[in-house]
N, CA, C and O atoms as a GROMACS GRO file, in nm:
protein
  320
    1UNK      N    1  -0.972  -4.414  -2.351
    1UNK     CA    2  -1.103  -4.357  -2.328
    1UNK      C    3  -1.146  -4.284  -2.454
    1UNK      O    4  -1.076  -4.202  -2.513
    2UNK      N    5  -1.258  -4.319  -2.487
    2UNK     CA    6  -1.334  -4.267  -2.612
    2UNK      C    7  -1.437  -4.113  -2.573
    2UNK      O    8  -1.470  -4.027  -2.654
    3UNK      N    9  -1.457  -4.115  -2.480
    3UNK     CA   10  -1.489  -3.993  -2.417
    3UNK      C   11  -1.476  -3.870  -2.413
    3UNK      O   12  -1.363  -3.868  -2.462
    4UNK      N   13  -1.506  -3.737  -2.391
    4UNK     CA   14  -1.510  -3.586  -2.348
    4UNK      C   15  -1.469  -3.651  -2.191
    4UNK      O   16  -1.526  -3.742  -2.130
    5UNK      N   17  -1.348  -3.567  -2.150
    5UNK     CA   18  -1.342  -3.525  -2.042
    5UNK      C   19  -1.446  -3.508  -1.919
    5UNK      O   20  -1.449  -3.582  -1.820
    6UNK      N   21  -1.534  -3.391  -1.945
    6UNK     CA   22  -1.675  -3.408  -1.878
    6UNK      C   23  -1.783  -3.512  -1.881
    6UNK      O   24  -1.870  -3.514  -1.794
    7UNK      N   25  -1.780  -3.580  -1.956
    7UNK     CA   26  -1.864  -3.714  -1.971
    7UNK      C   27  -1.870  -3.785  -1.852
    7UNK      O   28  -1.780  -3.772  -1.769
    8UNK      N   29  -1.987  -3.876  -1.826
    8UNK     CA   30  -2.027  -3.941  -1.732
    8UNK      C   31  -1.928  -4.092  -1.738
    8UNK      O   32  -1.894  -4.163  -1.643
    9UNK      N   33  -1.907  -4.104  -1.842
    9UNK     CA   34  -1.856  -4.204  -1.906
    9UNK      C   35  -1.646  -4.214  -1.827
    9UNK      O   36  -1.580  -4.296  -1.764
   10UNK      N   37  -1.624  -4.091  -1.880
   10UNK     CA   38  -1.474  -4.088  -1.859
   10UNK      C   39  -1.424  -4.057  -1.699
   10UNK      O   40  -1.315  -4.082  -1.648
   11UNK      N   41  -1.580  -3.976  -1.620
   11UNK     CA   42  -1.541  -4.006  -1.466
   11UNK      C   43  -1.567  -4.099  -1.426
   11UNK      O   44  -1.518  -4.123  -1.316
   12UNK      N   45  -1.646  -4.190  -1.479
   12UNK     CA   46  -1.646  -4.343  -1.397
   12UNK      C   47  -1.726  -4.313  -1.243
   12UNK      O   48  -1.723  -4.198  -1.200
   13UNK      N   49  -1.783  -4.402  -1.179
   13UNK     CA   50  -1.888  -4.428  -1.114
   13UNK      C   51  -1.982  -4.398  -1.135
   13UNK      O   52  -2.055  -4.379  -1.038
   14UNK      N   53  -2.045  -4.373  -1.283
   14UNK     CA   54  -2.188  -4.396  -1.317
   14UNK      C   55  -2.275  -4.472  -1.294
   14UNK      O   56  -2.244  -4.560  -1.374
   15UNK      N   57  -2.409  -4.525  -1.222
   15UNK     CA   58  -2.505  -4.612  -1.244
   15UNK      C   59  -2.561  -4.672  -1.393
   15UNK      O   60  -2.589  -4.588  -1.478
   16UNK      N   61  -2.572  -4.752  -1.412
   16UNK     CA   62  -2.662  -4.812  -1.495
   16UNK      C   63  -2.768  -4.722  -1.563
   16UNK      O   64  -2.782  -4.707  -1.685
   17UNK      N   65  -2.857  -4.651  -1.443
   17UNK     CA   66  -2.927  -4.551  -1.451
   17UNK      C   67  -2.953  -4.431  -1.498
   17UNK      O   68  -3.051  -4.376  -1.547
   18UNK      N   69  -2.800  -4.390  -1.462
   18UNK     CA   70  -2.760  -4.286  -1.534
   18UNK      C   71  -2.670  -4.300  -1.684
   18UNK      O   72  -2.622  -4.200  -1.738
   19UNK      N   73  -2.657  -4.413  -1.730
   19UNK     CA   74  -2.575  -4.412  -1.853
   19UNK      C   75  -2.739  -4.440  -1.953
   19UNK      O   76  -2.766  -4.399  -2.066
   20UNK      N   77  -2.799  -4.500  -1.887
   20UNK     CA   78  -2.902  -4.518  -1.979
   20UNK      C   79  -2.977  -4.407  -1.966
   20UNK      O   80  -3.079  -4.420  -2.034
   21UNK      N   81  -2.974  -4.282  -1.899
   21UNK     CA   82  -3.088  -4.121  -1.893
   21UNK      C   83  -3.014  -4.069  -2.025
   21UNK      O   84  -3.068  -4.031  -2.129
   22UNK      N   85  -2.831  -4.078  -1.990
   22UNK     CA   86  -2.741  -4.007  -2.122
   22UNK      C   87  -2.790  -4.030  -2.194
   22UNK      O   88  -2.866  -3.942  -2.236
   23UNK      N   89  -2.790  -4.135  -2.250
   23UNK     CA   90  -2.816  -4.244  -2.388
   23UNK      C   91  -2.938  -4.210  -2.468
   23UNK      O   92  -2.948  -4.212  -2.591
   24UNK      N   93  -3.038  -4.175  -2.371
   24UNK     CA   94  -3.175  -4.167  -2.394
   24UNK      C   95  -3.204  -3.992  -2.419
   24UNK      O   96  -3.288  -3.951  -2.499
   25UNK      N   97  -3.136  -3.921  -2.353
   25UNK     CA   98  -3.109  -3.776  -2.418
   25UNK      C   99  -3.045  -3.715  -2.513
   25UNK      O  100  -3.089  -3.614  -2.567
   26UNK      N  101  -2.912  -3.784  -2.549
   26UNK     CA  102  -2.869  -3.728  -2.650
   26UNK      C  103  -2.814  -3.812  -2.772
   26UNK      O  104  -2.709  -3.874  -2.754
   27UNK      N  105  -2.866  -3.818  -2.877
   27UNK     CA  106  -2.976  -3.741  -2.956
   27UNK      C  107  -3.067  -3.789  -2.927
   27UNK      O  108  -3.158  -3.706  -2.924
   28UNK      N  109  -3.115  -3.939  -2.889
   28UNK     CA  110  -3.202  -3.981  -2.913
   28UNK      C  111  -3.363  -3.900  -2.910
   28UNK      O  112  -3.456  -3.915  -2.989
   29UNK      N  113  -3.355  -3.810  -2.785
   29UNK     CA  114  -3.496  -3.714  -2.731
   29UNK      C  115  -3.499  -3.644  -2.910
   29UNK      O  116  -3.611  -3.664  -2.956
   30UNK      N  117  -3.452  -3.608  -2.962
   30UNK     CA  118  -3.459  -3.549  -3.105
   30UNK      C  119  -3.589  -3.627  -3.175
   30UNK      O  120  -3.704  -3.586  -3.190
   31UNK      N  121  -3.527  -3.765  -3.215
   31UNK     CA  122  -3.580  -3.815  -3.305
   31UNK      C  123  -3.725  -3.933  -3.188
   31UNK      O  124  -3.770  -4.038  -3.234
   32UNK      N  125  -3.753  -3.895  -3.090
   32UNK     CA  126  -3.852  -3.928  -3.031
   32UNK      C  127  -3.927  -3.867  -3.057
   32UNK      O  128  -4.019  -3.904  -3.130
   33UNK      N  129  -3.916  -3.749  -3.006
   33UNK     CA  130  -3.998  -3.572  -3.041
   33UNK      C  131  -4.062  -3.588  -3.125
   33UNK      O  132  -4.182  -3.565  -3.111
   34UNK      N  133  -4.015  -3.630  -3.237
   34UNK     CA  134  -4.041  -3.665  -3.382
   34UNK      C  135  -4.140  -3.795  -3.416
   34UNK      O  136  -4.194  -3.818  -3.525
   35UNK      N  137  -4.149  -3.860  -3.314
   35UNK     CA  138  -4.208  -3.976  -3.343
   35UNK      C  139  -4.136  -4.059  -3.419
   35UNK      O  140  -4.210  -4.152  -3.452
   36UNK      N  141  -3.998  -4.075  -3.474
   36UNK     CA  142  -3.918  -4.157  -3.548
   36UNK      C  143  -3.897  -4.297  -3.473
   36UNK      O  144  -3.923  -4.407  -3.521
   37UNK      N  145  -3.842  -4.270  -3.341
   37UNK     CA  146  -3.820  -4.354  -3.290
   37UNK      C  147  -3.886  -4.407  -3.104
   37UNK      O  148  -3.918  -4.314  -3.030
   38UNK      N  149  -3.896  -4.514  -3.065
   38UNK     CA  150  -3.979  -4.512  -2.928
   38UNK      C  151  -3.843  -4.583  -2.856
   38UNK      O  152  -3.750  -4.635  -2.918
   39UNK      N  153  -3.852  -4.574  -2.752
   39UNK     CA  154  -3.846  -4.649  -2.634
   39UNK      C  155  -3.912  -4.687  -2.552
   39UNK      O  156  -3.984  -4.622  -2.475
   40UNK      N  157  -3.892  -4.823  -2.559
   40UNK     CA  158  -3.954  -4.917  -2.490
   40UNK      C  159  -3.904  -4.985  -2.341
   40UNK      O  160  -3.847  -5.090  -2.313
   41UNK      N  161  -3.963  -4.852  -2.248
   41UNK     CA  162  -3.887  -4.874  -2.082
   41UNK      C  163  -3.845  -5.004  -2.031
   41UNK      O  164  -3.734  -5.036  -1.989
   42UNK      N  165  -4.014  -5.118  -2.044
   42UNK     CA  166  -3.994  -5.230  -1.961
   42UNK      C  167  -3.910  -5.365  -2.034
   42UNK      O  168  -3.881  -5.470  -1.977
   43UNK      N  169  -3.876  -5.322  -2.200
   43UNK     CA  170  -3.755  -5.438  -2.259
   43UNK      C  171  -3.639  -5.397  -2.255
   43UNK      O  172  -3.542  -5.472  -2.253
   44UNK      N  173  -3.628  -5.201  -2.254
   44UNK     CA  174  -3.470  -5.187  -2.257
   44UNK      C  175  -3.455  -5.194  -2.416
   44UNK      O  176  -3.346  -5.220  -2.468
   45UNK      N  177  -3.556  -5.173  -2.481
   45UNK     CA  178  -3.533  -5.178  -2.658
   45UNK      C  179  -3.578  -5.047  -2.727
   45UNK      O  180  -3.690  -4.998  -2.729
   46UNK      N  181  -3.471  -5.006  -2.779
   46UNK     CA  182  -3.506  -4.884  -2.848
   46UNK      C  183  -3.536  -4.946  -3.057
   46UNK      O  184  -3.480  -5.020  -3.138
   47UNK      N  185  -3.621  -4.881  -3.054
   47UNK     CA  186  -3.679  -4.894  -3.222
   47UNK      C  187  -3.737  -4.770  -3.275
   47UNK      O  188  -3.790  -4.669  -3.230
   48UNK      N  189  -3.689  -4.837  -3.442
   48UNK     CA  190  -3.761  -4.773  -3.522
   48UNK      C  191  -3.928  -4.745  -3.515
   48UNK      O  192  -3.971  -4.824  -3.431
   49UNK      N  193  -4.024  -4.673  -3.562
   49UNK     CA  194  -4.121  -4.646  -3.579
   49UNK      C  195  -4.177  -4.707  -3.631
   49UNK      O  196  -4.150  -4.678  -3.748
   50UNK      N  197  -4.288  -4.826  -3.631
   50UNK     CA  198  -4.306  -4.927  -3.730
   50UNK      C  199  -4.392  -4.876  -3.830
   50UNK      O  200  -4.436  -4.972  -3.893
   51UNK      N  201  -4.446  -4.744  -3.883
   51UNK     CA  202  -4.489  -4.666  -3.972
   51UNK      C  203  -4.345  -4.655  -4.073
   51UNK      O  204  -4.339  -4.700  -4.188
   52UNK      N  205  -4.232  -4.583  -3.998
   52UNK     CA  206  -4.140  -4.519  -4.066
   52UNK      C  207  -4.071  -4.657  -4.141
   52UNK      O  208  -4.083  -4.661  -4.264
   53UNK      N  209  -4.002  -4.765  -4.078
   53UNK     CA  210  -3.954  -4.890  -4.099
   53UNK      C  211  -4.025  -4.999  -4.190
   53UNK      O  212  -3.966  -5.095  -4.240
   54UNK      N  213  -4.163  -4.968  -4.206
   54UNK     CA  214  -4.266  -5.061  -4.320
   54UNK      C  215  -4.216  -4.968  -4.444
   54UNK      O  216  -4.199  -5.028  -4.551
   55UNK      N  217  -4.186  -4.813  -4.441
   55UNK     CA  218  -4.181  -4.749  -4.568
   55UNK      C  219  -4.057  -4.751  -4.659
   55UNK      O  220  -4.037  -4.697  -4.768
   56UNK      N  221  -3.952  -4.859  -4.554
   56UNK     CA  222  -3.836  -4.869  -4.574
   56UNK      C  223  -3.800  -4.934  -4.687
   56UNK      O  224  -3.887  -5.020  -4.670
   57UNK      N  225  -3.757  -4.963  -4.770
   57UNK     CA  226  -3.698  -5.076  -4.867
   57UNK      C  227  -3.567  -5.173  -4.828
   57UNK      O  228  -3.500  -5.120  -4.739
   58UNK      N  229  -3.533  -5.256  -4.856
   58UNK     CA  230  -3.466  -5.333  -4.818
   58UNK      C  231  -3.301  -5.285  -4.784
   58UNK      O  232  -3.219  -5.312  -4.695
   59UNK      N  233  -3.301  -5.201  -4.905
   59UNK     CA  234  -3.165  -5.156  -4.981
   59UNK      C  235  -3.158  -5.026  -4.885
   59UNK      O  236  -3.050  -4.991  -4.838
   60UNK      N  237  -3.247  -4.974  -4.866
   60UNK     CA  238  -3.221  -4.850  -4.761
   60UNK      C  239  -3.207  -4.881  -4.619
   60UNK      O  240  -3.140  -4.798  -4.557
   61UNK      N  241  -3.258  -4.989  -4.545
   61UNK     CA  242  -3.237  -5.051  -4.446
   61UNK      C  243  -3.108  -5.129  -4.444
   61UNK      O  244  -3.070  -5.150  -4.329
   62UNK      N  245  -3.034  -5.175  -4.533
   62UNK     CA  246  -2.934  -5.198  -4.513
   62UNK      C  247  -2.805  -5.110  -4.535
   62UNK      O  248  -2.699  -5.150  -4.487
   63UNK      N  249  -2.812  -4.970  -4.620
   63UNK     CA  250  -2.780  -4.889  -4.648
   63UNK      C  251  -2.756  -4.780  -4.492
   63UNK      O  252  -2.657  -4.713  -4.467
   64UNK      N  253  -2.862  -4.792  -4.418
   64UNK     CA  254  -2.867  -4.746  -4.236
   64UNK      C  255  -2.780  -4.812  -4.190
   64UNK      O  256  -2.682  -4.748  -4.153
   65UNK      N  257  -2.775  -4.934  -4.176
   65UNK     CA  258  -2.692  -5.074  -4.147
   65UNK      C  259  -2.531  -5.009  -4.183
   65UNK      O  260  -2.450  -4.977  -4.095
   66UNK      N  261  -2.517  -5.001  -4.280
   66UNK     CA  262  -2.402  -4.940  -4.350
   66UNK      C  263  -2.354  -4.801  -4.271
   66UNK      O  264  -2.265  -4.823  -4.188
   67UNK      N  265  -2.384  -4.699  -4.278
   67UNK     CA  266  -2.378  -4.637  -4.226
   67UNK      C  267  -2.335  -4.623  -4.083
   67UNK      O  268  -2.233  -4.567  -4.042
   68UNK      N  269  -2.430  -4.684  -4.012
   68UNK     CA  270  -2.384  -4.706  -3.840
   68UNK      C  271  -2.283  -4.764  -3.834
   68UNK      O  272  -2.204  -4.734  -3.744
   69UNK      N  273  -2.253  -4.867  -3.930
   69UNK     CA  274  -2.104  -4.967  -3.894
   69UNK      C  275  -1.969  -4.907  -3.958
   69UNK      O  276  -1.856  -4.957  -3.963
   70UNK      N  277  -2.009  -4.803  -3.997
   70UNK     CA  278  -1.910  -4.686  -4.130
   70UNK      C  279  -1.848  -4.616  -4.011
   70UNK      O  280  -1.732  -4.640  -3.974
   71UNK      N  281  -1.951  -4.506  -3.935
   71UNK     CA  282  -1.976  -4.422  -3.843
   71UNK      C  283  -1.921  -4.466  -3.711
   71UNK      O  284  -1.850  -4.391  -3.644
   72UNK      N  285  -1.956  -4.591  -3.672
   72UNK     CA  286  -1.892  -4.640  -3.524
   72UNK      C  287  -1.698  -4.673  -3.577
   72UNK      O  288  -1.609  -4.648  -3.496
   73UNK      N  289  -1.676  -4.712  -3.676
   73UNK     CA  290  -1.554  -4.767  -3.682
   73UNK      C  291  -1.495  -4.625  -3.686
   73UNK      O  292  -1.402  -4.601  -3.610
   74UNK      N  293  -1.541  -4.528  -3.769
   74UNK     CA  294  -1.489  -4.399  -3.839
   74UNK      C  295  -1.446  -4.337  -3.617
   74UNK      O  296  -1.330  -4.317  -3.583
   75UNK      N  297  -1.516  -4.328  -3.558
   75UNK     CA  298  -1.556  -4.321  -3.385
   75UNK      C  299  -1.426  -4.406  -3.355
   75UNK      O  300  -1.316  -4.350  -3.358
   76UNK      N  301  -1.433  -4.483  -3.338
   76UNK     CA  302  -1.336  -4.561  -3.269
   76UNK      C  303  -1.227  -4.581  -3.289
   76UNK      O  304  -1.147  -4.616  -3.202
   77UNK      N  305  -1.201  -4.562  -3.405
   77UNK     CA  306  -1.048  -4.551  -3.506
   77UNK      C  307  -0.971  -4.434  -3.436
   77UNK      O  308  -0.867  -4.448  -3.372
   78UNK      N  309  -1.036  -4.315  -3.457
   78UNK     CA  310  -0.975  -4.202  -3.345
   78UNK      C  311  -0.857  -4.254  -3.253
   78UNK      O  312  -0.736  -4.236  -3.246
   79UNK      N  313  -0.954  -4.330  -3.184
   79UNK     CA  314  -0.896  -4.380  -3.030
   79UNK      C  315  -0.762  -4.463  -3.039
   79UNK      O  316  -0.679  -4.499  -2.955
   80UNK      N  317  -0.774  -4.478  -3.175
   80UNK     CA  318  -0.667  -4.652  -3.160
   80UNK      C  319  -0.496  -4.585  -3.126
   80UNK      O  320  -0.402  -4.662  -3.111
   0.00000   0.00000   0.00000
């Protein structure tokens, strides 16, 4: 288990419903607030800001890319 103890996650019998309210509160409500990022209720797709993402360059968008896949392994390695 990759989890906090208290997590919705590590007691198990969560809904669908409720893993996606988590998901959608923390951090994400941050960078909504902000207008950075939307969610999109009726696809289930969370995105970039297509203001913020046109200002992007290629090299910095993949550089994000980098990062998240740095960050999730750096996360999960813990566990192993």
């Amino acid at each position: 288990m990759v989890e906090k103890a208290n997590s919705i996650y590590a007691k198990g019998g969560y809904t669908d419903t409720q893993a996606q309210r988590n998901i959608l509160s923390n951090p994400f409500k941050r960078f909504e607030d902000m207008r950075m990022l939307h969610h999109t209720k009726t696809l289930g797709v969370i995105q970039v800001d297509e203001s913020v993402w046109k200002k992007l360059t290629r090299e910095e968008k993949q550089e994000i890319e980098r990062i998240c896949d740095e960050k999730l392994e750096n996360y999960y390695r813990r566990f192993k």
